[in-house]
N, C-alpha and C positions, 0 to 999 in steps of 0.2 A: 266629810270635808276632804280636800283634794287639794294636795300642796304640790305646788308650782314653782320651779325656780329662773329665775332668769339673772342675767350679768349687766352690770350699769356702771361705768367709768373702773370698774375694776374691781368691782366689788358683786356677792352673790347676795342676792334679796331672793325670800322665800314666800310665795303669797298662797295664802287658802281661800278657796273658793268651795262655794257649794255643789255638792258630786254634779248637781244637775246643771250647773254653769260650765262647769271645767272645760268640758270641751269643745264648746263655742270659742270661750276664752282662749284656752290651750290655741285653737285656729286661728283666732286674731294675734294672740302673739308671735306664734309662728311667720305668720304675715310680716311681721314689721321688724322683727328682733333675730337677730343671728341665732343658732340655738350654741352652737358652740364658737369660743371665742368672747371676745367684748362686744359690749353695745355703750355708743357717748352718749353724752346728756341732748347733745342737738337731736340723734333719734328717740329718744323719750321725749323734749318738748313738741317735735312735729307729730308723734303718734298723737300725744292729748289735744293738739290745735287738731288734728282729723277729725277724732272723736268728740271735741269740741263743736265743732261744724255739722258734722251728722246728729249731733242732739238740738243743734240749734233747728235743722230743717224738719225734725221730726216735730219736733215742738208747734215751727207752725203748720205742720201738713196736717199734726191735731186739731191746730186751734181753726186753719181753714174747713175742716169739714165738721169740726162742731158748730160752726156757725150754720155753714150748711142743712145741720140737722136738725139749729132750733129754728131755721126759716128766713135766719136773716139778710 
């Protein structure tokens, strides 16, 4: 496991992730979260509405090509 910290309204939160996660993760937070300094609650709810929406299209880009696969 691979612990992670980041800053949220002024407070440090510690997350562990799996060694082989981390550093996808590690990249996406980087992406979105200042590494040093604060990060507000507006950029945490806009990073999960992103991630939100990209699971929504992933979802159906599966569900359109399994259709696909069973013929329909």
């Amino acid at each position: 496991m691979k612990k992670l910290t980041i800053s949220i309204a002024a407070k440090r939160y510690d997350i562990s992730v799996s060694d082989e996660f981390a550093k996808e993760f590690a990249r996406e937070i980087e992406k979105t979260f200042t590494k040093k300094g604060n990060n507000d609650v507006k950029t945490l709810l806009s990073a999960y509405v992103k991630k939100s929406y990209e699971k929504f299209l992933l979802e159906k880009e599966i569900a359109s090509i399994s259709e696909k696969l069973d013929g329909k």
